[in-house]
N, C-alpha and C positions, 0 to 999 in steps of 0.2 A: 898292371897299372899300379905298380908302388909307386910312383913319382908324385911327390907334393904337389898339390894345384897353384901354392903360392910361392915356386920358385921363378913363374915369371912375371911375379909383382916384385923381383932382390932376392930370391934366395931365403931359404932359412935357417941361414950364416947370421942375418942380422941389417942385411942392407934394408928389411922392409921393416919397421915397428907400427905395430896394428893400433898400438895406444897412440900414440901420435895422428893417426888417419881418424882413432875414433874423436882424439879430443878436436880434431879441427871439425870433423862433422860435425860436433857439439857446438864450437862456435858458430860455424856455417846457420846453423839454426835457430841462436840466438839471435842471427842478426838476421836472418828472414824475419823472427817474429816479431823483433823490434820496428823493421820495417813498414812490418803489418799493423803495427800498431799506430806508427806514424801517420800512415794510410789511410787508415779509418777514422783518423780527427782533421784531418785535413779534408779542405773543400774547394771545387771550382764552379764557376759559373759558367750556364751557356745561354744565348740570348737566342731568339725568333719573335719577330715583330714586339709588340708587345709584353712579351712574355720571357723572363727569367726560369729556366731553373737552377736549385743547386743539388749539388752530388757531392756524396763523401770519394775519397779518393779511390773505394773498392768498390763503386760503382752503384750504391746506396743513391735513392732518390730522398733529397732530406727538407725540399723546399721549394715551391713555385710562387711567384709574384706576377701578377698582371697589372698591367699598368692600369690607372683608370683614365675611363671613357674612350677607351677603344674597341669595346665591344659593346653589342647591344642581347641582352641578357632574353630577348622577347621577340628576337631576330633568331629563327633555328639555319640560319645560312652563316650567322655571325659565329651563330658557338659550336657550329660542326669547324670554321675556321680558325676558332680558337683551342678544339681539341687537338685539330694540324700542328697550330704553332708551339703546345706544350709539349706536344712529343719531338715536335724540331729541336724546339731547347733542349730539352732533357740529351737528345742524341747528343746534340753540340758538346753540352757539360760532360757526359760520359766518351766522350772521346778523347775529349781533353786529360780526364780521369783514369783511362785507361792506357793513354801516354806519360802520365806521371805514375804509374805503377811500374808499367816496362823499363821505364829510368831509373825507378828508384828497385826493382827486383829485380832486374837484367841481370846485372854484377854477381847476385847472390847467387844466380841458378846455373849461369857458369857455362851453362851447353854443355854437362855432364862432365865437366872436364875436375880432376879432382890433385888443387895443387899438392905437388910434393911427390907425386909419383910418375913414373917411367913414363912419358908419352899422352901425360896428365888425364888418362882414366884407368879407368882398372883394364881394358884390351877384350872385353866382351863382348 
């Protein structure tokens, strides 16, 4: 087993440069985390009945609103349906929240695929 393991990443003639693969990982991660950072200040709403929630874009619950005089506070039929409707929100909003994640970290994650070399992964 003398044979380099990276002669079927180019040869090591010079087709493959490893500083080039590592600075693009570098990039690559720069703008994950930039991403990430987008992410988590950003917000969407989801609605059920009465009831708002909001979410940060990673899926943080950061804020519920009920409307008033839609529930009756003294009524335990009313606020076991109001516990319904804040967990409906909440889904609603993180659904929404977890489709703008895939949008917005799709691109980055690439499906292992890593530009710039033979067949765009490493063949593992």
């Amino acid at each position: 087993m003398t044979q380099n393991p990276f002669d079927a990443l180019g040869g090591g003639g010079g087709g493959f440069d490893m500083n080039a693969l590592l600075q693009q990982a570098q990039q690559m991660q720069e703008q994950l985390q930039e991403a990430q950072e987008r992410l988590a200040s950003t917000t969407v709403e989801g609605t059920a009945g009465g009831v708002t929630a909001t979410v940060s874009g990673v899926g943080e619950l950061v804020g519920v609103r009920i409307a008033p005089g839609g529930f009756d506070a003294s009524d335990a039929e009313s606020l076991v349906d109001l516990g319904d409707l804040v967990v409906a929100a909440y889904r609603d909003a993180k659904t929404q929240a977890d489709a703008m994640a895939s949008e917005a970290l799709g691109p980055l994650a690439g499906g292992g695929e890593i530009p710039g070399m033979p067949g765009g992964s490493l063949g593992l």
